[in-house]
C-alpha positions as a printed NumPy array, in Angstrom:
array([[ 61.289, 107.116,  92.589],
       [ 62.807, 104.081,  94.01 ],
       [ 61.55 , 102.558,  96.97 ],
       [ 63.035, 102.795, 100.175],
       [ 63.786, 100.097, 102.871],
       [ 65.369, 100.21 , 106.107],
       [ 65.541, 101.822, 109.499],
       [ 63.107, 104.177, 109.645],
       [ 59.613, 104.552, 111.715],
       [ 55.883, 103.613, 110.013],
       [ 53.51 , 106.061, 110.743],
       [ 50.312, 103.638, 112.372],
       [ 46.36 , 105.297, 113.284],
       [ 45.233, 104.699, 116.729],
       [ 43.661, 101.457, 115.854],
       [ 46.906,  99.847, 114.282],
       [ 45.978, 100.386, 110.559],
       [ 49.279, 101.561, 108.614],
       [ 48.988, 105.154, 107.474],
       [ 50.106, 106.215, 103.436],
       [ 51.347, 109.53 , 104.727],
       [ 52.787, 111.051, 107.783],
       [ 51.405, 113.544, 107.722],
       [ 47.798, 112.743, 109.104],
       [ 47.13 , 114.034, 112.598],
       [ 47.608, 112.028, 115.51 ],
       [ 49.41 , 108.172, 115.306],
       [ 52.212, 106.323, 116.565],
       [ 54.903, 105.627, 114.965],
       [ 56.541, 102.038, 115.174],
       [ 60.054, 100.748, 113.698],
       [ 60.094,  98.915, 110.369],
       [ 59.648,  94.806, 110.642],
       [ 58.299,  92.377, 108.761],
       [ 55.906,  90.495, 109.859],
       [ 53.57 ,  87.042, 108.491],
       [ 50.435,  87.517, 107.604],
       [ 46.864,  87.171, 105.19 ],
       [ 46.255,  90.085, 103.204],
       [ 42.845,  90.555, 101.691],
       [ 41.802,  93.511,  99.141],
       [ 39.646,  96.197, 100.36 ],
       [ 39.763,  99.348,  98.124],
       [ 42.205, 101.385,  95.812],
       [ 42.394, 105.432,  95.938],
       [ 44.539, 107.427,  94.357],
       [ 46.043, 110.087,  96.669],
       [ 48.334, 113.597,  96.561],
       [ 51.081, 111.482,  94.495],
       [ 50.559, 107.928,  94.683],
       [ 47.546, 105.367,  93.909],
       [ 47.478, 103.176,  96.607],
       [ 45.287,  99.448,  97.436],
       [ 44.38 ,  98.802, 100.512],
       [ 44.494,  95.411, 102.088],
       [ 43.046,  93.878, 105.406],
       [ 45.271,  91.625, 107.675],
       [ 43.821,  88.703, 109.293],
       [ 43.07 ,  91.346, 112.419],
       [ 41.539,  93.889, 110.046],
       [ 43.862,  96.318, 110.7  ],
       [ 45.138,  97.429, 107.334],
       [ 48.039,  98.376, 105.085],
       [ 48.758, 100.375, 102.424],
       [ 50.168,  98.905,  99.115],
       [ 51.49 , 100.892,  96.163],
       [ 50.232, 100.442,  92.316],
       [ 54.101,  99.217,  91.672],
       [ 53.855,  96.666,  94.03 ],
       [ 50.204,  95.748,  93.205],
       [ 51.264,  95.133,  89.37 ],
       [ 53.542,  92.054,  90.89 ],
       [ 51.141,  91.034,  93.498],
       [ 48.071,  90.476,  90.86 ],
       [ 49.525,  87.609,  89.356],
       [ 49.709,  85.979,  92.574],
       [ 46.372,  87.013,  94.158],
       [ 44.178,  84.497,  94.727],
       [ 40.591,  85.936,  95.436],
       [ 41.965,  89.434,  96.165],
       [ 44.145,  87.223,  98.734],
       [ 47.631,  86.361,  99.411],
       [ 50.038,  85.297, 102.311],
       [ 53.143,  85.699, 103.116],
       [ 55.921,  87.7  , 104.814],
       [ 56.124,  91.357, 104.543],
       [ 57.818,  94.58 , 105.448],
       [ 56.838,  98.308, 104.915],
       [ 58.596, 100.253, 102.142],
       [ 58.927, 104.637, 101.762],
       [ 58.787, 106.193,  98.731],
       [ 58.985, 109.834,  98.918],
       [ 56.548, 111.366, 101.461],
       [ 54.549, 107.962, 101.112],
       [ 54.649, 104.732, 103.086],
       [ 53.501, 100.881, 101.432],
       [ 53.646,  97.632, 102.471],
       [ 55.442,  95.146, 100.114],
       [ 55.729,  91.462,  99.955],
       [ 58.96 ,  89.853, 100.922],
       [ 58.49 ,  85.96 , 100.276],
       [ 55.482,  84.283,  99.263],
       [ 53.852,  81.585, 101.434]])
């Protein structure tokens, strides 16, 4: 499925980590943006339709990043890190966070 950007709401958890799914109790949700930042690799979990990687900003808060997005990311990682500037992506029912330009 191709990946959508644009002007749509990201579904967040109380603490300000970015949820895969909408669907997961109670959140906020914020408008799309992109934003600067460090991500660092936490974990990867495969979920209803979509294997996802989690990554920690430099706050801790995390992000959700999908396997299509990883496969152009590992190339790049340094570490299980890399900077730049990002923006969040839908796919179906799912939400990601995908790189924009690299720092």
């Amino acid at each position: 499925m191709a990946k959508k950007t644009g002007d749509y709401e990201i579904p967040f958890d109380k603490n300000g980590n970015q949820l895969d799914y909408d669907g997961w109790g109670v959140h906020e949700r914020v408008a799309n943006h992109e934003f600067t930042d460090t991500l660092t690799f936490k974990s990867a979990s495969r979920g209803r339709s979509a294997v996802g990687f989690e990554f920690a900003r430099k706050d801790g808060r995390t992000v959700n990043v999908f396997l299509r997005d990883m496969e152009k990311w590992i190339h790049t990682l340094r570490d299980g890190v890399i900077s730049g500037k990002f923006t969040f992506i839908k796919r179906g029912a799912n939400y990601g966070c995908t790189l924009v330009e690299e720092a």
